[in-house]
C-alpha positions in Angstrom: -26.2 5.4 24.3 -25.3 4.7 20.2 -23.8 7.4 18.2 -26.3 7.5 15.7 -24.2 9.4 13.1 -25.2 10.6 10.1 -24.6 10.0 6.5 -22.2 12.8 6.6 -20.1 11.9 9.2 -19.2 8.0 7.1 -18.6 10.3 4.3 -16.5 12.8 6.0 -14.4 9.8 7.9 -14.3 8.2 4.2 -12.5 10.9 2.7 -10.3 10.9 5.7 -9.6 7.3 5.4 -8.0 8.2 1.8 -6.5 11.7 2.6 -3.0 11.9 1.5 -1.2 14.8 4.0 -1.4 16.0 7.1 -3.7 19.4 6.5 -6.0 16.7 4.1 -6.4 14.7 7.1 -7.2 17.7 9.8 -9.8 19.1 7.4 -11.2 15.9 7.4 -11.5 15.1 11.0 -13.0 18.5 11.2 -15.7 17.7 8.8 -16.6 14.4 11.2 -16.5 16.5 14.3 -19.1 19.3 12.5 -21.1 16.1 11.0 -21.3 14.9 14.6 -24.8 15.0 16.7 -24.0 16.8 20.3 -25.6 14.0 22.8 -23.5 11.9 25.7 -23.3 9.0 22.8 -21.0 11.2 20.9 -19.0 12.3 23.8 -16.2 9.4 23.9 -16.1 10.0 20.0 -15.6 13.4 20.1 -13.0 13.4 22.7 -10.9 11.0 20.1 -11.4 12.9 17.0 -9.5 16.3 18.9 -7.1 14.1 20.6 -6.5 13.0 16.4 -6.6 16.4 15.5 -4.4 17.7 18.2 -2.0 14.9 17.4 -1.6 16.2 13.4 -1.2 19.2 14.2 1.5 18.1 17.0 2.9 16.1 14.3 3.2 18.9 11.3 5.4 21.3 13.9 7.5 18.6 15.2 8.0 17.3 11.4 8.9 20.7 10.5 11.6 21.5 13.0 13.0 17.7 12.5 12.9 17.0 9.0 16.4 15.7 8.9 15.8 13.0 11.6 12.5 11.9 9.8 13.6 11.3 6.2 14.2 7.4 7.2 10.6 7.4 8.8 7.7 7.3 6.0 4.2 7.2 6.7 1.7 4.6 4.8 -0.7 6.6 2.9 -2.8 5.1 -0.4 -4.3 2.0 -0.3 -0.4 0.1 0.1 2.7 0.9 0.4 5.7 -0.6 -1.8 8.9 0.2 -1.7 11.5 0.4 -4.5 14.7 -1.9 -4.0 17.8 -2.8 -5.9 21.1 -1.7 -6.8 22.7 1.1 -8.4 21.6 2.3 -11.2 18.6 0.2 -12.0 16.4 2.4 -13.1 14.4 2.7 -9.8 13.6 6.4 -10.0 12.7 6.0 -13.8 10.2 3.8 -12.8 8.9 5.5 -9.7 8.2 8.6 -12.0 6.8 6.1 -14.7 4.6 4.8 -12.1 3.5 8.2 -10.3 3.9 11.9 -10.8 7.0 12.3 -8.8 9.7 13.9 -9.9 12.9 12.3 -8.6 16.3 13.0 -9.9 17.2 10.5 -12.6 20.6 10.5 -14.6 23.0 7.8 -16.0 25.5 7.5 -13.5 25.2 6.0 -10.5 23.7 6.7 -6.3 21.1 9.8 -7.8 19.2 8.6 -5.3 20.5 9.4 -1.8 17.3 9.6 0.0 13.9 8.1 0.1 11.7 9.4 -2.8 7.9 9.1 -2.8 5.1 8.8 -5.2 1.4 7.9 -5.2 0.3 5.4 -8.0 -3.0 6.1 -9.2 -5.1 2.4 -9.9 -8.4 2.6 -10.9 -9.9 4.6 -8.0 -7.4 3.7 -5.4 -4.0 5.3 -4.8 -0.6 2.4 -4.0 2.0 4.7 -2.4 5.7 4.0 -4.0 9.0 4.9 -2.5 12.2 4.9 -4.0 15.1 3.5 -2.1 18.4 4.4 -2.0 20.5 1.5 -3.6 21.4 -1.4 -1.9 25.2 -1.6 -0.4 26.5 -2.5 2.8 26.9 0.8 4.5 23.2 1.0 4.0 22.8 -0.8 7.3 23.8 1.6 9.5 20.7 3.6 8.4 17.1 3.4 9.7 17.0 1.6 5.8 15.6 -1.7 7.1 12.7 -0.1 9.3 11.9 0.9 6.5 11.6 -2.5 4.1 10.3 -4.5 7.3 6.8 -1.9 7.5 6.1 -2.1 3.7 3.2 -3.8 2.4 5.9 -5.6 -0.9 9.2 -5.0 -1.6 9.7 -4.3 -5.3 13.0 -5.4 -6.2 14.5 -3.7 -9.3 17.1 -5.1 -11.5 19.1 -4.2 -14.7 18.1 -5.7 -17.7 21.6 -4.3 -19.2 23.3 -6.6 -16.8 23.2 -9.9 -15.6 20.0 -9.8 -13.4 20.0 -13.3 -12.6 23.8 -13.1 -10.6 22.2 -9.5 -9.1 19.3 -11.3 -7.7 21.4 -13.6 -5.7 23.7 -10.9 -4.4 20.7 -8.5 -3.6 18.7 -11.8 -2.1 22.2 -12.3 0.5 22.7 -8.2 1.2 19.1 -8.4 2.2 19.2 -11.6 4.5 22.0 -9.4 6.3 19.4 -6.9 6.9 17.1 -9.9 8.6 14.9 -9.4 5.5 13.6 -12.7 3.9 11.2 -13.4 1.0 8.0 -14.6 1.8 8.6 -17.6 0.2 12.2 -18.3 1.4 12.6 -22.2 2.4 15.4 -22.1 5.2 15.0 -21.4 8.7 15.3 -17.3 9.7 17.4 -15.6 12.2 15.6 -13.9 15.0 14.0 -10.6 14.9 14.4 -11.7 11.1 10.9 -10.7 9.0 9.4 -12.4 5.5 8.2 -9.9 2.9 6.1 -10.2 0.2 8.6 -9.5 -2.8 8.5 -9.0 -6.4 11.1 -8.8 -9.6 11.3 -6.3 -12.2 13.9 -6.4 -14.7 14.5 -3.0 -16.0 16.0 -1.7 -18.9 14.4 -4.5 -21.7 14.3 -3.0 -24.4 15.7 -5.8 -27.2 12.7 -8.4 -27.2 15.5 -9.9 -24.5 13.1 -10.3 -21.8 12.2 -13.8 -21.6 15.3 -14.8 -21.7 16.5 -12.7 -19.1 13.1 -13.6 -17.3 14.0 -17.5 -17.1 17.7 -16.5 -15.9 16.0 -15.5 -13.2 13.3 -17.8 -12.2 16.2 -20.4 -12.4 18.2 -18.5 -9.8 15.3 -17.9 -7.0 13.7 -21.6 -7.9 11.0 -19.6 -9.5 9.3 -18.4 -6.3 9.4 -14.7 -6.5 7.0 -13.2 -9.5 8.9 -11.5 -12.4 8.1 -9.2 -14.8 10.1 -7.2 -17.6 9.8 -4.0 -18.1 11.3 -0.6 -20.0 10.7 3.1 -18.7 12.7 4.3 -22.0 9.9 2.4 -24.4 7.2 1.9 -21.6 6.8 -1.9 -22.9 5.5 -3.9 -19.8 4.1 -0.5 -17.9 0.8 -1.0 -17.8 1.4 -4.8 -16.8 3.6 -3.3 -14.0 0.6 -1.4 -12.2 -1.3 -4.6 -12.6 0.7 -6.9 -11.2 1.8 -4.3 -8.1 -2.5 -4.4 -7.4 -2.6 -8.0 -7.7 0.9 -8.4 -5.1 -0.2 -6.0 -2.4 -3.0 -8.1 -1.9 -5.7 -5.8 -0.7 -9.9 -6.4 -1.4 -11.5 -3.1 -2.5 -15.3 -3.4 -0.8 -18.3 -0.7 -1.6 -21.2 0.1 0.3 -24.6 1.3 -0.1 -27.7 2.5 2.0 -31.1 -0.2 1.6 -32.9 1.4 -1.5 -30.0 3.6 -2.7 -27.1 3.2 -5.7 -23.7 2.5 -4.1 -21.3 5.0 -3.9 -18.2 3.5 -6.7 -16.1 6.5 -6.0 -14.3 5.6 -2.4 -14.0 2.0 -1.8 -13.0 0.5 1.2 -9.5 -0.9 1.2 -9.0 -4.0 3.1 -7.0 -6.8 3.5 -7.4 -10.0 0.6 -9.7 -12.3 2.7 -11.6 -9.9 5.3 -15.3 -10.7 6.1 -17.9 -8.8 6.3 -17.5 -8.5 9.7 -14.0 -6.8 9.2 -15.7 -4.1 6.9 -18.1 -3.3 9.4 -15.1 -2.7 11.9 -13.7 -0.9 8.9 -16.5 1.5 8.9 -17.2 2.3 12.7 -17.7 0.0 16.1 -21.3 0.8 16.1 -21.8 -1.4 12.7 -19.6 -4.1 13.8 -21.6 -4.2 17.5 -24.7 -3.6 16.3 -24.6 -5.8 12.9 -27.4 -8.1 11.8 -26.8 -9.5 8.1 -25.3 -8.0 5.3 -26.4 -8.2 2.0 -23.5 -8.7 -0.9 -23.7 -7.8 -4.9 -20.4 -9.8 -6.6 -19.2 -12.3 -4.0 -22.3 -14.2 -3.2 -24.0 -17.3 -5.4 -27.4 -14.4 -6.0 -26.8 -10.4 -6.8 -28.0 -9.1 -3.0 -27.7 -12.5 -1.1 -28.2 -12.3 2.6 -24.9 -13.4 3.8 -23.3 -14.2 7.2 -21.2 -11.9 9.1 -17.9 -14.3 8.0 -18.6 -14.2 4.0 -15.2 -13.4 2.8 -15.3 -10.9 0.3 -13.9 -10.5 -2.7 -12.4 -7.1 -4.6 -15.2 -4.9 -6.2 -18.0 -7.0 -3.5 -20.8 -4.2 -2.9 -21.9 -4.7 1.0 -25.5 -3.4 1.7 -25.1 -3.4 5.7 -28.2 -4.1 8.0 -27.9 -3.4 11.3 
């Protein structure tokens, strides 16, 4: 028997898509389950919303009593996740509270950062999650540190403009391979259990109109592979650039729907991964719109405004999707 849910069910299991902490997420799930019609379709569905719920909750005690063995162990929330990697004193938890409105502890002198520091990025109407690091050194392997670079969506690798970024690069590019973390784009063969991660440069700390210079040092050192970009959290020059280039790197679609005969709702997009179909949206959205799909009609994407399109049109960031099942 189908679910048939209602309108405010998908907008119930919307906002729970983009809830930020753990109560966010139970009041959600609550909202679904209240939303929900009472019929033997629902029943499975049911069942697995208060096996979520129970779960949270499960969660939030346990996290309390063990906070100190969970501060290596960060969940993905926002649209991404991109963690914050370099050495010390860089300037990392400058930029992470230039970037969001976290509050780390930032001072001249070096390791201020001694555990992992987060912060949500707002982006037009998504949120990119961004975590500080502590710097990069060799004890740092004995740590859960490298569970933590291998499950992020791009590693954003922070250097000192002050310095000599281009030599740092190299020595952060080697400490890093010891880990069994690898640029996406590295040539040479990996060890195993080794991963590739999307990575990109910033240099920190340009505040001299030194930047290009310092830019081209370091294209020449990593063959010019990894993106760069120059930057200053004491002037804010290259800022704005900064929270463009993180959406471009994280490489993510945002998709919006609407009903037939109704204005789509610009407000909640779907996040999903750069190339997804329209089939993957309607996975996105619930099993019964993937099982049950017919055509889809696409505003952005497609050669006419509200195309019929097949179910494997690839779709592009701000694509709205008129579903017909």
């Amino acid at each position: 028997m189908p679910a048939n849910l209602p309108p405010a069910y998908f907008a119930a299991e919307k906002e729970y898509k983009n809830a930020r902490t753990i109560p966010e997420k139970i009041a959600t799930l609550e909202e679904m389950l209240a939303a929900m019609p009472h019929h033997k379709g629902t029943d499975k569905l049911r069942a697995g919303l208060n096996r979520k719920i129970a779960q949270l909750k499960l969660h939030a005690e346990s996290s309390t009593k063990t906070k100190r063995g969970s501060l290596f162990s960060i969940e993905k929330q926002g649209a991404a996740q991109v963690m914050l990697v370099g050495m010390p004193n860089t300037g990392k938890s400058s930029i992470l509270a230039a970037l969001t409105h976290a509050t780390p502890d930032i001072a001249d002198y070096s390791y201020t950062t001694t555990l992992p520091e987060v912060g949500m990025m707002p982006y037009e109407d998504i949120q990119v999650q961004v975590v500080d690091l502590p710097p990069i050194h060799e004890d740092i392997r004995k740590l859960p540190f490298y569970n933590l670079l291998r499950n992020a969506d791009l590693l954003m690798v922070v250097l000192d403009g002050s310095g000599d970024p281009a030599l740092e690069i190299t020595l952060l590019l080697d400490e890093l391979g010891e880990g069994k973390v690898f640029s996406a784009f590295f040539d040479g063969d990996v060890p195993a259990g080794a991963v590739r991660k999307r990575m990109m440069l910033v240099i920190n700390k340009c505040d001299g109109g030194e930047g290009e210079d310092l830019v081209g040092g370091v294209e020449a050192a990593t063959g010019g592979k990894i993106g760069i970009i120059a930057v200053s959290t004491a002037s804010g020059v290259g800022m704005d650039d900064l929270r463009e280039r993180i959406f471009r790197e994280v490489e993510i679609t945002r998709v919006y729907t609407k009903m037939p005969g109704k204005k789509p709702d610009m407000k909640a997009p779907y996040v999903l991964p750069a190339g997804s179909t329209v089939m993957d949206l309607a996975r996105e959205i619930h099993r019964d719109f993937s099982e049950n799909l017919r055509f889809a009609r696409v505003w952005g994407s497609s050669r006419f405004d509200g195309q019929s399109v097949h179910l494997d049109h690839v779709l592009l960031d701000g694509d709205i999707v008129e579903l017909h099942m």
